[in-house]
NUPA-755899 format. One record per residue (C-alpha): z, y, x. Coordinates in steps of 0.1 Angstrom, whole numbers, plus 5000, padded with zeros to 4 digits. Layout:
<pts>
ZYX/...
</pts>
This chain:
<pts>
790228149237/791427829222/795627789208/795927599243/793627749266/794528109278/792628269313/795628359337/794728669349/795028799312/798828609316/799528889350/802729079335/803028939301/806428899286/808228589291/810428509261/813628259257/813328049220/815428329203/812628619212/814828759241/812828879264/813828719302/810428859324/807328869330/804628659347/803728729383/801428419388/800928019377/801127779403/799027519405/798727139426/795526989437/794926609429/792926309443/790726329413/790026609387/791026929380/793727089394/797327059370/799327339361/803227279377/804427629361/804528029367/806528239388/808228519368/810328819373/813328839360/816429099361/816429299392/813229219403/814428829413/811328619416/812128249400/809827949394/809827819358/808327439358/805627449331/807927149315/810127409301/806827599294/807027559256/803927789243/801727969262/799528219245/798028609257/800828839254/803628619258/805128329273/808328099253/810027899273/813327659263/815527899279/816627719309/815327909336/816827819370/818328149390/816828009427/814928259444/811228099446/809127959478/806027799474/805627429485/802927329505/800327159478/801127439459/798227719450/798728049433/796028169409/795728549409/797028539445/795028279462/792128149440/790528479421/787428569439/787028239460/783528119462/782427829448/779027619450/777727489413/776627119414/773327189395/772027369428/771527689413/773727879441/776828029445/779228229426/782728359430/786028319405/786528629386/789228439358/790128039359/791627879325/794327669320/794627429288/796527169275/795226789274/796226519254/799226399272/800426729273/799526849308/798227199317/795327159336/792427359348/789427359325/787027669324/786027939354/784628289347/782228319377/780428569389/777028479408/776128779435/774229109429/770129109434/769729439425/769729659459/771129899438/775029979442/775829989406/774529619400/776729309393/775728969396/775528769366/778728599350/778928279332/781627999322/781727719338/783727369340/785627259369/784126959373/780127169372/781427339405/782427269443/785227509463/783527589495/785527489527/786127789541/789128029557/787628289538/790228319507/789828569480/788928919483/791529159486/789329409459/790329079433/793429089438/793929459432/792029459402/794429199388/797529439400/796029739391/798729829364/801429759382/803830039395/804430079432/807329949436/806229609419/803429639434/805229649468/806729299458/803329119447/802329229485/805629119502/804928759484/801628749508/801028619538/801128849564/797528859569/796728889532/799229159528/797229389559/794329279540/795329379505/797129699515/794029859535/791829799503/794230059484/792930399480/795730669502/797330779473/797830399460/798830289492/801330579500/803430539470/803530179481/804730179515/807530439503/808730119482/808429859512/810929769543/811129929573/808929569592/806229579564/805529919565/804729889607/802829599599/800729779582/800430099594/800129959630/796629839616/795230159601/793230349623/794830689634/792730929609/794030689580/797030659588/797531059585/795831049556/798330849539/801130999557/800331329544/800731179513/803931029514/807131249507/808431379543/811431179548/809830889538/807230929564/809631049589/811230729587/808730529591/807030759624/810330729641/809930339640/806130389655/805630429692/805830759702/802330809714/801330659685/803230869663/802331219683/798631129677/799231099641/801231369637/798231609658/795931469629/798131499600/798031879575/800132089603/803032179575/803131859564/803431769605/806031999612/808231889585/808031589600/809031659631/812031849618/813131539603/812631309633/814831559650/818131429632/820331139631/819230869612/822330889591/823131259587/821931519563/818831659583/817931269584/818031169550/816731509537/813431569519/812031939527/810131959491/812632009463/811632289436/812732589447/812632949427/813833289429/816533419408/813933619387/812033349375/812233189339/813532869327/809632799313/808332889353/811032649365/810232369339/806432419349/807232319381/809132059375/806731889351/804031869383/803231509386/804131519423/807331599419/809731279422/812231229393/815031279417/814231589430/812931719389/816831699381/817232039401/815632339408/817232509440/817732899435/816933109471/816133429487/812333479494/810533299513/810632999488/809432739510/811732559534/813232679558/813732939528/815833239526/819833289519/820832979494/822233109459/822732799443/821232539419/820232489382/820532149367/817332029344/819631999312/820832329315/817232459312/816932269283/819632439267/818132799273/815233019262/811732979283/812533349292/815833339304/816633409343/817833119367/819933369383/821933379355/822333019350/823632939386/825832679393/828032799424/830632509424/828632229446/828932359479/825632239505/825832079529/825032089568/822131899585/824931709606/826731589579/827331229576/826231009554/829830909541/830731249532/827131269510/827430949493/831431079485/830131409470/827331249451/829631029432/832231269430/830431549415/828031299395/824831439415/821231359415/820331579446/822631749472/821532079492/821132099529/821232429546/821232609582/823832779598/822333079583/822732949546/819132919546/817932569527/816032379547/815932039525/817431799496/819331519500/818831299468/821030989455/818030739459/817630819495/821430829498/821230449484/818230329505/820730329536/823630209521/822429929503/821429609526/818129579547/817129299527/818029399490/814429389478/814429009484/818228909492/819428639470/822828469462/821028109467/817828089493/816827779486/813327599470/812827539436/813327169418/
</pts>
C-alpha cells in the first residue's frame, strides 16, 4: 500500500481526526461518482460523528488519508447525510459485485477496491482485490485472488448487487447497535437481505437496537421456526414488544415454537399496558437468596448474558428464585458488593429504602423514581410482594425519547 493509495474496506471504522489530532469519528463508507470515461472518482466518506449523526465529509476537506486514520481541515458540515443519485457507496454497494476481466479469462468478484491520489489531486479508483470462483467441489475451497486495474475489468449489468455475506464481513466488528445503523442506511431490500445472513445470536442483539417498522420488516420475512429462534434469544420485553406489533396469528404461531418459559414470559408481558410497569418490565434480573455470598452474586453477574443494566442489581427473594419468585426482601447494589468480602451474606447488605413497584404503574411515576433515587433498575412485584420483573432506566428511556431519535436531526437536508 502506497502513501496515497489505501483499500477502503481496511478504512471501515478508522478514526477521523481534525488538524489538531482531535478525534471527530469514524469512517462508515467512501462515496464514489461514476464518469463518462475512466475510473470512478472519489467525492468523499460518510462518517460518524457525536451521537451516532451520520455526515458527509467532501474528500476536498480530506487532507490525508492513510490506514488507521483519516485528517481532515476540520470543517465538517453538521447536515445529516443522503446519498445523491450518481452516488455509489463502497463497502455498501460495490464489495462482492461481479466483474468480467477484459483478457477473457472469466469472472471474478470485488473482495477490496483502492482509492489513490492522481496528479491533479483527485482520489480516484485504481486497484481491485478480486476473487475468481471456487473449482474445488470441496466446501473449504476459495477461488483464486488477484489485483487487478480498473480499466483490466468490466461491471456486469446486472440487479444482482453485492452479497449480503460481504458486507457482513466488512461489519463484522461492529457492535449491535452500530451495526443496527449501517443496516438502517440500506435499502429496504438490502437490509432484509443483510439481516437474514446474520447468525440468531447476531441478529437478535440487532433487532433489540432497531425501530419498532424495521424490526417487522424483517421479522415478517423470517420463516416461523427462525423467527423463534431469534426471539428466544432476545431479552423478553424486547421481544414482547416487538410480537405485540406482529399479527396475532402470526405471533401465537411463534410463540407455540418458541422455548415454552421463554413463551410464557412473553405472554405475561403482552398482557400489560404498553406504558405501565408489567409493560416495560424484563422478567430476567439476577435474583438470589438471602444466604448467598457477595462472590455467588458477582458470579452471576459477570455471565455474559446478563445486560449492563440489569448487572447493577442483584434482587434479594424468598425461594423460588425465578420469576414469579417468592416474597421480595429487597435489593443489593453492584458497588456495595464491591465493598464487602466474597463471603459475606446479601441478606445483610439489603437496601430496604426503594420501595417496588406494581405492574400497573405508569410510566411517569417510574421515570420520577428513577431519577429521584438515581436508579439503574426498579423492581416490579405482585400483589403478593412476589417479583415478577425489572424495570431498567434504558427501557424507561426507549419510550420517552422520540420514535425517531436513532436518525432525528436538527437539519434534514442533503449534503453540499
Amino acid at each position: 500500500m502506497s502513501a496515497n493509495r489505501v483499500f477502503v474496506a481496511r478504512l471501515a471504522g478508522c478514526g477521523v481526526f481534525d488538524p489538531l489530532g482531535d478525534r471527530v469519528g469514524k469512517v462508515i463508507d467512501v462515496l464514489v461518482a461514476y464518469r463518462n470515461s475512466g475510473a470512478p472518482r472519489t467525492t468523499g466518506m460518510l462518517i460518524e460523528i457525536t451521537g451516532r449523526r451520520r455526515v458527509f465529509v467532501p474528500i476536498a476537506r480530506v487532507t490525508s488519508i492513510a490506514p488507521g486514520q483519516v485528517i481532515t481541515n476540520g470543517l465538517i458540515d453538521l447536515r445529516r447525510f443522503t446519498q445523491r443519485g450518481q452516488e455509489v457507496r463502497i463497502i455498501a454497494e460495490m464489495l462482492g459485485r461481479k466483474v468480467s476481466l477484459k483478457d477473457g479469462s472469466g469472472q471474478a468478484s470485488i473482495e477490496d477496491l483502492a482509492i489513490e491520489q492522481n496528479a491533479q489531486k483527485d482520489w480516484v479508483v485504481s486497484d481491485l482485490f478480486i476473487r475468481r470462483p471456487k473449482t474445488s467441489a470441496t466446501p473449504f475451497g476459495k477461488g483464486t485472488t488477484l489485483f487487478v486495474e480498473w480499466n483490466d475489468v468490466t461491471e456486469q449489468q446486472s440487479e444482482e448487487s453485492q452479497s449480503a455475506e460481504q458486507l457482513i464481513a466488512t461489519y463484522s466488528d461492529m457492535l449491535p447497535a452500530d451495526l443496527a445503523s449501517a443496516l438502517m442506511d440500506l435499502p429496504e431490500d438490502r437490509m432484509i437481505e443483510v439481516a437474514e445472513e446474520l447468525d440468531d445470536e447476531r441478529l437478535a442483539d440487532v433487532l433489540e437496537e432497531l425501530p419498532e417498522e424495521e424490526q417487522i420488516e424483517i421479522v415478517q420475512d423470517l420463516d416461523d421456526e427462525r423467527a423463534a429462534e431469534v426471539l428466544d434469544l432476545m431479552q423478553p420485553d424486547d421481544a414482547a414488544d416487538l410480537m405485540m406489533n406482529l399479527p396475532e396469528d402470526r405471533a401465537e404461531a411463534i410463540l407455540e415454537l418458541m422455548d415454552e418459559e421463554e413463551a410464557d414470559d412473553i405472554r405475561r408481558l403482552m398482557s400489560f399496558g404498553e406504558f405501565t410497569a408489567g409493560g416495560l418490565m424484563t422478567t430476567e434480573p439476577v435474583i438470589c437468596s438471602a444466604d448467598a455470598t457477595v462472590a455467588e452474586a458477582m458470579a452471576l453477574i459477570r455471565r455474559k448474558e446478563v445486560a449492563p443494566a440489569l448487572a447493577a442489581s442483584v434482587f434479594v427473594t424468598l425461594p423460588p428464585h425465578e420469576t414469579t419468585t417468592g416474597r421480595y426482601l429487597g435489593m443489593v447494589h453492584f458497588q456495595k458488593l464491591l465493598r464487602y468480602p466474597p463471603h459475606e451474606r446479601l441478606g445483610s447488605l439489603l437496601d430496604t429504602d426503594v420501595e417496588p413497584v406494581s405492574a400497573e404503574t405508569h410510566i411517569s411515576k417510574i421515570h420520577r423514581t428513577l431519577a429521584n433515587y438515581n436508579l439503574v433498575a426498579l423492581p416490579v412485584v405482585d400483589k403478593e410482594n412476589k417479583l415478577i420483573g425489572v424495570v431498567t432506566v434504558d427501557d424507561v428511556l426507549d419510550h420517552l425519547l422520540p420514535e425517531d431519535w436513532r436518525t432525528e436531526d436538527e437539519s434534514e437536508v442533503n449534503h453540499g
